[in-house]
C-alpha positions, 0 to 999 in steps of 0.5 A, spaced: 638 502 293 643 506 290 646 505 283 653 507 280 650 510 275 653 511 268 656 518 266 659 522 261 666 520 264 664 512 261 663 515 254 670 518 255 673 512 258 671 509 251 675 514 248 681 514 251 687 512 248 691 506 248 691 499 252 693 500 258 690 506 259 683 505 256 683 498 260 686 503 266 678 507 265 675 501 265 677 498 271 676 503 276 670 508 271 666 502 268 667 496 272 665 498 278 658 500 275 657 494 271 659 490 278 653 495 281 647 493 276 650 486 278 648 486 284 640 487 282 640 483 275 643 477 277 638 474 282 633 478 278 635 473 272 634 467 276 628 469 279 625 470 272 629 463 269 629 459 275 636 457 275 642 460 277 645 466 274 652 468 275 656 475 272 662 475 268 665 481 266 669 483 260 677 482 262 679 483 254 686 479 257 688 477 250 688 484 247 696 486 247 695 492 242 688 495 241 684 497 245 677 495 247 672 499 243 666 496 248 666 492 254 660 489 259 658 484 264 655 478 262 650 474 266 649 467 264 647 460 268 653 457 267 659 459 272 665 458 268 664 461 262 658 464 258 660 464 251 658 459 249 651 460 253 645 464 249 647 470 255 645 476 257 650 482 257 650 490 259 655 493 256 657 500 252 660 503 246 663 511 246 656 512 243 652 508 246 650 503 253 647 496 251 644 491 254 643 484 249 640 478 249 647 475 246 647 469 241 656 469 240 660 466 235 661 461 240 654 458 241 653 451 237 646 450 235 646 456 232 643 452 225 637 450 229 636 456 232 635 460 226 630 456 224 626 457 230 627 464 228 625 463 221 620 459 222 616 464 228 618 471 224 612 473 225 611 471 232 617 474 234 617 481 230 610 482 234 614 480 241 619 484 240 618 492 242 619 496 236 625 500 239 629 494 240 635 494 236 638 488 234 645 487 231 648 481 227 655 483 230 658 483 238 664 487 235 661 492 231 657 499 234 652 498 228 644 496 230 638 496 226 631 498 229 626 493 230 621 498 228 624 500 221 626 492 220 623 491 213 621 484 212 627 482 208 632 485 213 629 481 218 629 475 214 637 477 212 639 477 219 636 470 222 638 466 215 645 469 215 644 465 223 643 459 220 648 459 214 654 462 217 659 459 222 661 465 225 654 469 225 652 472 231 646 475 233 643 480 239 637 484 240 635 489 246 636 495 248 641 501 247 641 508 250 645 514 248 649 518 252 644 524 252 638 519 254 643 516 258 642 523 263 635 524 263 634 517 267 635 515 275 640 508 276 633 507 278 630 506 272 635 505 268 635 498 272 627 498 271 628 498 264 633 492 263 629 488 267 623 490 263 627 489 257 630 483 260 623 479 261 622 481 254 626 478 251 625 472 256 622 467 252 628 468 246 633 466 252 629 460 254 628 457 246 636 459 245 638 455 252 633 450 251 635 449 242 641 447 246 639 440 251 635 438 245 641 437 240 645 435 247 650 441 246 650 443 253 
């Protein structure tokens, strides 16, 4: 098996300046490699769930002015759409590669997943490898890490879950561009498909939220 493996040319292209050319990059740099790990990760995710996992990748179609600081691919179990789904999403920034467990603005029993979380801090910190990131905001580059997470800030991001309509929450891996380097396609593959099956159990508490309070 051969992955299109992630380069410095897809930092760069996150550089690039202007819309259409960034967007330019994107599609013939990034896309490409997002479509490769695709083709694993996809029935990887529906062998782990037992449902059917579609990708959907980051078109960035409403944007006229600014250009995307960050695009991805999603997976989720939905074939139109993924927004509104606790999703997967395998994505980079100028300075990083991520790949989320993705809770969006668009999710609707936000409220009751948050008390899940608040209600299994504890449990869930100890699932949780210790250099995992979790990030509050899809838009923004900033992570804070699992292993430095002090017990208020943990607290902080899954209440700020439950009370704000448009608070997000994602938690996974990110790689640097140097690390990005000392790794094969391969074992980039392995590692979310190990982080992947990490966060499973969070997926599952997320989609399963929903039926109970019949937002699906």
């Amino acid at each position: 098996m051969t992955l299109y493996h992630f380069s410095t040319n897809d930092f760069q292209a996150m550089q690039t300046d202007g819309l259409d050319m960034r967007m330019e990059h994107i599609r013939e740099t990034v896309q490409p490699k997002f479509l490769s790990f695709a083709e694993q990760l996809t029935p990887f995710l529906a062998k782990e769930t037992g449902r059917p996992f579609y990708a959907h990748l980051a078109k960035h179609a409403r944007r006229t002015v600014n250009p995307p600081e960050s695009t991805w691919i999603a997976f989720s179990c939905d074939r139109r759409s993924y927004k509104k789904y606790p999703h997967f999403q395998l994505g980079i920034w100028e300075t990083h590669v991520f790949f989320w467990l993705a809770i969006i603005d668009d999710y609707p029993a936000k409220p009751a997943f948050a008390d899940f979380l608040l209600s299994h801090e504890q449990e869930i910190m100890q699932q949780i490898p210790t250099d995992f990131m979790w990030s509050p905001d899809h838009t923004q580059p900033k992570t804070f890490k699992q292993g430095t997470l002090t017990p208020n800030e943990r607290h902080h991001l899954f209440q700020r879950l439950h009370d704000i309509k448009k608070a997000e929450l994602l938690c996974g891996l990110t790689l640097t561009p140097k690390a990005i380097q000392t790794i094969t396609g391969e074992q980039l593959l392995k590692e979310i498909q190990q982080a992947a099956h990490q966060l499973m159990p969070l997926y599952r508490t997320a989609l399963t939220t929903m039926h109970e309070n019949n937002l699906v």
